[in-house]
NUVEX-553164 format. One line per field, with one value per residue (C-alpha): y, z, x; residue in one letter. Coordinates in nm, 4 decimals. Layout:
% residues N
north (Y; ...)
up (Z; ...)
east (X; ...)
resn (A; ...)
This chain:
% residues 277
north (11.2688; 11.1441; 11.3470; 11.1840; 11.3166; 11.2288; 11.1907; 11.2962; 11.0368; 11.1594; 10.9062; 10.9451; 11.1700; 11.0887; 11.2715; 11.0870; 10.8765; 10.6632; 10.4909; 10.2205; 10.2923; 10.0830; 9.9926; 10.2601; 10.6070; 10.4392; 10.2753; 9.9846; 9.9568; 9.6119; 9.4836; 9.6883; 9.4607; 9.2481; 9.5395; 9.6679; 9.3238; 9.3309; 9.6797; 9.5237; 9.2730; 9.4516; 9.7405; 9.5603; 9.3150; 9.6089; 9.7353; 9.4127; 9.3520; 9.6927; 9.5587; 9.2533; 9.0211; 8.8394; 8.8611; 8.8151; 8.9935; 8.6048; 8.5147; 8.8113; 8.7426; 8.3584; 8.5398; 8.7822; 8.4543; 8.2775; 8.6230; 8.6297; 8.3156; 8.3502; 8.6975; 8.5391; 8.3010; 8.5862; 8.8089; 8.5190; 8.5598; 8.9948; 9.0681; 9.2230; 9.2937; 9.6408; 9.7283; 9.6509; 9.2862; 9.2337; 9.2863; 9.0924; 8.8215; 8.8477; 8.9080; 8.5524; 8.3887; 8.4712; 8.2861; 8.4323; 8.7810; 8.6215; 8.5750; 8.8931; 9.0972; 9.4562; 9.6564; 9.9856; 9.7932; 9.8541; 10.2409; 10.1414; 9.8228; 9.9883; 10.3096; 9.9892; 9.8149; 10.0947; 10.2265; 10.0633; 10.1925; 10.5100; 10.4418; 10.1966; 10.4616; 10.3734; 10.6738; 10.8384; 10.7502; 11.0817; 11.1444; 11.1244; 11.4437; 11.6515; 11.4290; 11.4672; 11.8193; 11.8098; 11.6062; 11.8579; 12.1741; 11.9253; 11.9493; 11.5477; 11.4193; 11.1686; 10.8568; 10.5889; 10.2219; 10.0318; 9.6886; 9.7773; 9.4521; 9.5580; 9.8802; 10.0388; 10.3408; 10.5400; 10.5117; 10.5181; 10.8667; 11.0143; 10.9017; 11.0293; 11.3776; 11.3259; 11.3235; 11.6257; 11.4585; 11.4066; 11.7277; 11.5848; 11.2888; 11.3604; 10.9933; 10.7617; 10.4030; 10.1097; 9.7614; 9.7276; 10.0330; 9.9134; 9.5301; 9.4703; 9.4162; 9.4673; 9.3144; 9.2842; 9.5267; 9.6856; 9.8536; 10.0141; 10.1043; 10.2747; 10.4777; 10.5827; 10.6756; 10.8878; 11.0821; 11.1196; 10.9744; 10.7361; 10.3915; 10.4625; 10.7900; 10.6768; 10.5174; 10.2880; 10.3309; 10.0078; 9.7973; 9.4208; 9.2881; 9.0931; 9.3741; 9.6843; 9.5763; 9.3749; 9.4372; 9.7770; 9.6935; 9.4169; 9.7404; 9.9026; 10.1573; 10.1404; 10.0458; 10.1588; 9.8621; 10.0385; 9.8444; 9.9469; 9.7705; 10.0258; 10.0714; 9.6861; 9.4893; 9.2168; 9.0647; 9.0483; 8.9271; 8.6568; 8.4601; 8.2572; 8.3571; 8.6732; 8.8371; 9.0535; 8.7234; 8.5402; 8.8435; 8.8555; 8.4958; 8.5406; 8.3932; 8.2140; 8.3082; 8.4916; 8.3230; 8.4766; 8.6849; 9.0635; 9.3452; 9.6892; 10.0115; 10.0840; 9.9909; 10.3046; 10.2441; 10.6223; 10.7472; 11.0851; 10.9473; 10.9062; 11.2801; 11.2627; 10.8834; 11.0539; 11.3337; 11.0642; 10.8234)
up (12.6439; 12.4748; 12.3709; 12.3713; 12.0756; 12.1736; 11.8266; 11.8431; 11.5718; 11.4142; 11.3237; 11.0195; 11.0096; 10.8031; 10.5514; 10.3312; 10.4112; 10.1683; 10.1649; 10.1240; 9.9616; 10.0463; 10.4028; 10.5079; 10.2594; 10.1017; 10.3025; 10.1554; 10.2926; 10.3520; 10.0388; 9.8248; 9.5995; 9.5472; 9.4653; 9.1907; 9.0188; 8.9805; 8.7737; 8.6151; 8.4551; 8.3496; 8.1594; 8.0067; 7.8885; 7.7131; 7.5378; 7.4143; 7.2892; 7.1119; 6.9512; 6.7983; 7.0539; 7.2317; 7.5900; 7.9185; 8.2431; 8.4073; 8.0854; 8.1934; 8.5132; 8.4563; 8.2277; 8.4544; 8.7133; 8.4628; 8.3739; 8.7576; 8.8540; 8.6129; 8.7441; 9.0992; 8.9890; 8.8499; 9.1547; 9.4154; 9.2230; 9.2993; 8.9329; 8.7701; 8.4014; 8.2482; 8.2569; 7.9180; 7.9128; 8.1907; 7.9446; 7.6798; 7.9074; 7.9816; 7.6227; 7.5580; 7.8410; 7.5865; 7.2852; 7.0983; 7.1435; 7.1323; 6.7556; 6.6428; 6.9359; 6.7875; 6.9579; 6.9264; 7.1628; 7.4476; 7.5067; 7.5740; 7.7265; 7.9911; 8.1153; 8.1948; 8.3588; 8.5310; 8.6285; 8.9246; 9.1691; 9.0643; 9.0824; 9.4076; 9.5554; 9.8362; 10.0657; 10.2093; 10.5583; 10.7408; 10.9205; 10.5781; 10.4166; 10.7736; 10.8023; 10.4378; 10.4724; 10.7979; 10.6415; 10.3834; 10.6164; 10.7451; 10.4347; 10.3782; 10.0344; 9.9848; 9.7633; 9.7136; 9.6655; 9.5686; 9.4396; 9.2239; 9.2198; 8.8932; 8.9235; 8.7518; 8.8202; 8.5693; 8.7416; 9.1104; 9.0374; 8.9475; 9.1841; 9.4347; 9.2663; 9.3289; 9.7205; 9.6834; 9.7867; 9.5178; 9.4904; 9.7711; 9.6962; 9.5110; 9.3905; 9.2632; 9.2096; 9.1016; 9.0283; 8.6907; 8.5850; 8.6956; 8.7016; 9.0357; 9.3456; 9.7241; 9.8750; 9.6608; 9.7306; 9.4347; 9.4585; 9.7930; 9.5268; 9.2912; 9.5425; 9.7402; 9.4086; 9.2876; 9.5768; 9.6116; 9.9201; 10.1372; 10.2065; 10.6018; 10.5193; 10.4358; 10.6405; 10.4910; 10.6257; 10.5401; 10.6850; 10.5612; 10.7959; 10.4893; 10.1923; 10.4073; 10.6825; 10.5954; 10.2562; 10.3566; 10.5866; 10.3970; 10.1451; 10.4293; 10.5087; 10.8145; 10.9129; 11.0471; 11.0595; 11.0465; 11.2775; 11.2221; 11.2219; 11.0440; 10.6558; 10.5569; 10.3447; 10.6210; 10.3227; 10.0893; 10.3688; 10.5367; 10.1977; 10.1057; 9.7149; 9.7070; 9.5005; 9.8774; 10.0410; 9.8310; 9.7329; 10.1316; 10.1409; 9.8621; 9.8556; 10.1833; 10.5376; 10.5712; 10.7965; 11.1557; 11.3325; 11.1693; 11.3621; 11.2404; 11.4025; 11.5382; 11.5334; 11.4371; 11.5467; 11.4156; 11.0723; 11.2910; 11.5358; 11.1945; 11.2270; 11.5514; 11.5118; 11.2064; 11.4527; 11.6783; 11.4181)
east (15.0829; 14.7781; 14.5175; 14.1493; 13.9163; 13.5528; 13.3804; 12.9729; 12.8194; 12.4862; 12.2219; 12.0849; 11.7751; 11.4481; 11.4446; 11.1413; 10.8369; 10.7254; 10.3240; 10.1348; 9.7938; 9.5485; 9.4292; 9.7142; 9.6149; 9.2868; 9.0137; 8.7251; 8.3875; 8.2815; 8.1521; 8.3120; 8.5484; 8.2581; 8.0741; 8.3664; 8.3750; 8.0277; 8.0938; 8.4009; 8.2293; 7.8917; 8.0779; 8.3495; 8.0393; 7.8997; 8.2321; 8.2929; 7.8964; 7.9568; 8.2473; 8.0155; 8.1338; 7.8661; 7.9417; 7.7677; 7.8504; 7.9117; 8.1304; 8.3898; 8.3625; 8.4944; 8.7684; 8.8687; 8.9058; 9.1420; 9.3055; 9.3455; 9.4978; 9.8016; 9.8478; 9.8660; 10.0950; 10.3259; 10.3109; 10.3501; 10.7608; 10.7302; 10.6546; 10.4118; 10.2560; 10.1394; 9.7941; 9.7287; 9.8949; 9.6175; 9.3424; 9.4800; 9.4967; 9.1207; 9.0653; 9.2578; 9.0480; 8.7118; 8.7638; 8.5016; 8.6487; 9.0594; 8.9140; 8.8081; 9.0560; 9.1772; 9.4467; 9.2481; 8.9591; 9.2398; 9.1417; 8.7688; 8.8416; 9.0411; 8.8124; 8.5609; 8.8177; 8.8825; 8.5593; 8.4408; 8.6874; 8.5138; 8.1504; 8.2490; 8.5158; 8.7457; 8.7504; 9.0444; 9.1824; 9.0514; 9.3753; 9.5740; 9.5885; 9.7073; 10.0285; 10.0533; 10.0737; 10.2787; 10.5208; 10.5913; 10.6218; 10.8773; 11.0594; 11.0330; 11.0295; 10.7002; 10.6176; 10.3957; 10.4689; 10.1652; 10.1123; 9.8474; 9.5730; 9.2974; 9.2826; 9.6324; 9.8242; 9.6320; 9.3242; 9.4690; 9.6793; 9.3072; 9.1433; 9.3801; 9.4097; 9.0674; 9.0853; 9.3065; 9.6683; 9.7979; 10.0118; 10.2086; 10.3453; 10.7459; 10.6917; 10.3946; 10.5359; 10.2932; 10.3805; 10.2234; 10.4048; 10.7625; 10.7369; 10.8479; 10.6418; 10.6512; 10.8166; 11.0985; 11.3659; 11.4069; 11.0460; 11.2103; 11.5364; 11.3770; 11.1892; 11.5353; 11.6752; 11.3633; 11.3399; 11.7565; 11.8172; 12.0137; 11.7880; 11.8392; 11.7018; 11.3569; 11.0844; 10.7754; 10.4572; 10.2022; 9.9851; 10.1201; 10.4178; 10.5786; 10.5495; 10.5672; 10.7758; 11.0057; 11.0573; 11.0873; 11.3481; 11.5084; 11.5826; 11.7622; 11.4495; 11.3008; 11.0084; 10.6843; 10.3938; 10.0041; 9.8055; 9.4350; 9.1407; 8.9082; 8.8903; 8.9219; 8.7137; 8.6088; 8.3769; 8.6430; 8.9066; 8.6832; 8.6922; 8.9857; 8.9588; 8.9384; 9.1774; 9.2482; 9.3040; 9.5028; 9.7423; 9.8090; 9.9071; 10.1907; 10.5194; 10.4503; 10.5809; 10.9584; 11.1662; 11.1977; 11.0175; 10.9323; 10.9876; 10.8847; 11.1096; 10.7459; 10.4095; 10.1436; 9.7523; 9.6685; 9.8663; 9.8596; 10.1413; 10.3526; 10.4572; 10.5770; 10.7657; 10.9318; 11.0888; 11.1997; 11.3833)
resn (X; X; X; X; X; X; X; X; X; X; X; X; X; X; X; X; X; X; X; X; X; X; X; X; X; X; X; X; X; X; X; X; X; X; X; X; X; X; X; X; X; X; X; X; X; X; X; X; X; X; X; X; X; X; X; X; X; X; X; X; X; X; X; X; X; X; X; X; X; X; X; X; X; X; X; X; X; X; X; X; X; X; X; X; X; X; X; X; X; X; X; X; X; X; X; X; X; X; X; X; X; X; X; X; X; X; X; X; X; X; X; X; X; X; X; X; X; X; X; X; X; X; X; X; X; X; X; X; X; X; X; X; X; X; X; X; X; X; X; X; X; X; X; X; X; X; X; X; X; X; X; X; X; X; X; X; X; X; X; X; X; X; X; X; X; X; X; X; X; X; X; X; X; X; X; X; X; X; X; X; X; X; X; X; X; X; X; X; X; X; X; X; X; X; X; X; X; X; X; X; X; X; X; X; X; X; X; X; X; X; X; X; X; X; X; X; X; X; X; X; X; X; X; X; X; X; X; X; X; X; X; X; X; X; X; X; X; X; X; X; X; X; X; X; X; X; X; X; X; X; X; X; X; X; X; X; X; X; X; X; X; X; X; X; X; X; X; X; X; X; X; X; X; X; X; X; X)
């Protein structure tokens, strides 16, 4: 006599979320990258003129184009340089500073890099830190994958401690720091293996179907696409050479069709679609 042994198989549960930053965490107002590279190229104009370098605020800003355009070229292949190989890359692009270039101009160099995303902030998508926090009375471990454009990690991980959510995030990853970019699936990797789980276990939350969605799920995460039209830069994204518009149009289009587990139009239906996976 035969004895049938029904088995009861588990899915597995979600047991971290991981982030994009911006246009998902971090909103623009229209205007504002034009705005920042305005700033970019005034105060990095007047570090350099204090140095003895004569430079104009239209000179950086053709260096910063050239800088650019090889750094395009390198993350249309996923990779990415450090922070500071980015400024010596401008630096190189200005011959009359490549000349007289020091290494201990980098400190200086870089707060005016950096500044602009702090005198032109990004603000904080208003439904962000409430799932944060729900998240974590869920007991989920949290992380951030970013592929980090001019401003670095540095300056992102202040700015965010700024908005007061930083303290929940297990995980900050940004491409400059590692080398690696979205959607390459070792950026989803090294996330999994920071926060100690499973790659079935985790669920991306982003707004670009190629990087977020299926490089998430080309990783083995799943998958949550965040539809929204507020927060973009329609200034920045209505012109084809923008450094926002031609980052979106990297490594050209993934064959078939992409198909996120779900589509989100508020991040506040993330807390429930986590309960559900």
């Amino acid at each position: 006599m035969f004895r049938v042994v029904l088995l009861k198989i588990e899915k597995d549960r979600i047991r971290a979320v991981t982030f994009d930053l911006w246009e998902t965490l971090l909103y623009e107002k229209d205007g504002a990258n034009l705005q920042r590279t305005a700033v970019r190229c005034r105060n990095i104009a007047a570090v350099l003129n204090s140095f003895g370098v004569r430079s104009s605020s239209e000179q950086v800003d053709l260096a910063i184009g050239t800088a650019t355009s090889a750094l395009v070229a390198m993350w249309d292949k996923n990779k990415d340089i450090a922070h500071r190989d980015q400024l010596k890359l401008i630096i190189q692009a200005l011959p009359s500073a490549a000349a007289k270039f020091k290494e201990n101009w980098l400190g200086q160099l870089s707060a005016a890099f950096v500044s602009p995303v702090f005198e032109v902030r990004p603000y904080l998508n208003p439904e962000a830190q409430s799932v944060l926090k729900k998240l974590k009375e869920r007991e989920k471990s949290i992380a951030l994958i970013c592929n980090t454009g001019l401003t670095p990690g540095t300056g992102l991980r202040e700015l965010l401690a700024g908005f007061h959510v930083a303290e929940y995030f297990d995980l900050m990853i940004f491409s400059e720091e590692v080398g690696i970019r979205k959607p390459d699936r070792e950026i989803y990797g090294l996330a999994a293996r920071g926060l100690k789980v499973k790659a079935c276990e985790a669920v991306h939350v982003g707004d670009n179907l190629k990087s977020d969605v299926w490089g998430a799920k080309n990783a083995g995460f799943k998958a949550a696409y965040f539809s929204s039209e507020e927060g973009h830069d329609k200034i920045a994204e209505a012109d084809p050479n923008s450094l926002l518009s031609l980052s979106r149009k990297l490594g050209g289009p993934v064959a078939g069709k992409i198909r996120p587990d779900r589509t989100l139009h508020s991040l506040s239906a993330l807390v429930k679609l986590v309960d559900e996976l």
